[in-house]
C-alpha positions, 0 to 999 in steps of 0.5 A: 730891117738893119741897113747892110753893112760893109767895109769893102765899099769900093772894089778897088780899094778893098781892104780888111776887116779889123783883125780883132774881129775874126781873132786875129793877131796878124794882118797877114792872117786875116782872110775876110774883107767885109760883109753885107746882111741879105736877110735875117740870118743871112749874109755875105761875106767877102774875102781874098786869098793870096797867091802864097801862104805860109801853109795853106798854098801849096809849095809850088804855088799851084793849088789853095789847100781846103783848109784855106776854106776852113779858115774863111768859114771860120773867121766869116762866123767869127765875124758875123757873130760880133758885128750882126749879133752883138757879141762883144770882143773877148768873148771866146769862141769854142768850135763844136763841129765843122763839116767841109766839102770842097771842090779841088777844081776850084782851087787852082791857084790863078794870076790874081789873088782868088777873090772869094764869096761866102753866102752864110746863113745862120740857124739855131741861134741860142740866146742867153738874155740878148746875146748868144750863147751857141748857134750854128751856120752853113756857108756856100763858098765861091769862086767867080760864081763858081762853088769852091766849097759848102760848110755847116758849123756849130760852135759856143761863145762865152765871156771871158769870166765864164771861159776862166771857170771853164779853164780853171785858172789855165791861162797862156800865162799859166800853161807851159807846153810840151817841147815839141818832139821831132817831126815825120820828115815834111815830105811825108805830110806833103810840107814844105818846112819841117816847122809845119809838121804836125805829127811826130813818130809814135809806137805803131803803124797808124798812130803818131803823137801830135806834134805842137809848137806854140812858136807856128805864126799860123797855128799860134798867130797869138797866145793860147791855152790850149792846141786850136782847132785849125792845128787839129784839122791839120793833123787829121790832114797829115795822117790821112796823106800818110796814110795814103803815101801821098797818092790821095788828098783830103777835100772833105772834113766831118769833124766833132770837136769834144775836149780842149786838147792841153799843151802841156800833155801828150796828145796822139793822132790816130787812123781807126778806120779806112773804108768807102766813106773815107778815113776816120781820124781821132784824137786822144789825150789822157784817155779821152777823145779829144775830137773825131774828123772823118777824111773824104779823099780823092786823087792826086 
């Protein structure tokens, strides 16, 4: 069996993991701190989340958003599909689906940034020769020993020639977004700035035009072709805060991703349904279903 590998050998000189392996530009962005193999398909990921964050903490530093878990989730894949299954740098990565519960009560911001545990197992690995092509993973996130979180994941990697067909030709280089329309004010989707504003006023109740500023050093930590999932997400979390006027937060995510949602078009962030099993939230461009998130909520 392959010997277990880590970064963070020494508790108390953690540091973390090269930003390129989670696709990442920014240090500061760049969640995770090294991993250990438990089994085949079975890992552990280590990572610390700080006390203030330029979106995913709340303003008065109190609470950790459930999105911050996403991103651990997601970067935790990312990273063990590079380093465990060999999947070279510069391959794209193409999220399918996301299913997230959340826990708030473990989400309390502390005195010391959170150190965070996430037990990952991966299922269904597709292969293409020697590598994989898609595959899926579940993710037990926690907290001192306490569940923060559970995810299940799937997702695509291509190389970068395959992506370029896929993209025919459109490029960061190549593709000129949209200006960014006037967003809802920030306390309306409980933000701080209105530079974090994802939703722009649309022609109805429940339906907003997806606001997308490819400046965000979060969303847009380094150039992309098209809006990332994480913007998305965020999205289906304003329309349901909206939706509530703020009374209930979103702490579970079951989100389909269909299409690549463009920049250079207008895209429109809709609520289609409100029931017992939570807010259904859709995304549309050009007639399509960009993708489909349905938001558990509890109260405030």
């Amino acid at each position: 069996m392959p010997q277990p590998r880590q970064l963070a050998g020494n508790p108390a000189m953690t540091a973390t993991v090269p930003r390129q392996l989670v696709h990442r530009a920014a240090v500061a962005e760049t969640l995770l701190t090294g991993w250990h193999r438990l089994a085949d398909d079975r890992f552990t990921v280590a990572a610390q989340w700080p006390r203030a964050h330029a979106l995913h903490v709340s303003a008065d530093w109190t609470a950790y958003d459930p999105l911050l878990a996403v991103e651990t989730v997601r970067q935790s894949g990312t990273l063990l599909t590079h380093t465990e299954y060999d999947v070279p740098l510069g391959h794209r990565f193409v999220l399918d689906a996301f299913d997230v519960t959340t826990f708030p009560e473990q989400l309390r911001v502390g005195a010391l940034p959170a150190e965070i545990e996430a037990d990952i197992v991966f299922t269904d690995v597709q292969y293409r020769g020697r590598r994989p092509v898609s595959a899926r993973y579940s993710a037990e996130v926690l907290r001192a020993g306490e569940r923060v979180a559970t995810a299940d994941v799937a997702f695509t990697c291509m190389s970068e020639a395959v992506h370029r067909r896929l993209r025919s030709g459109r490029t960061p280089d190549t593709v000129t977004a949209l200006p960014p329309p006037p967003g809802l004010p920030p306390a309306a989707v409980d933000r701080a700035l209105p530079g974090d504003v994802v939703l722009a006023p649309a022609d109805r109740r429940g339906r907003w035009r997806l606001r997308v500023d490819t400046a965000h050093p979060v969303f847009f930590d380094h150039p992309l072709d098209h809006v990332p999932g994480m913007l998305l997400l965020e999205a289906a979390r304003q329309a349901t805060v909206v939706h509530t006027a703020g009374r209930r937060v979103p702490v579970a995510y079951r989100s389909r991703f269909h299409r690549y949602a463009e920049l250079d078009e207008p895209a429109w962030i809709e609520i289609r349904r409100a029931d017992g099993a939570g807010i259904q939230v859709v995304g549309v461009q050009g007639g399509s279903t960009l993708f489909d998130c349905l938001v558990a909520t509890a109260d405030r």
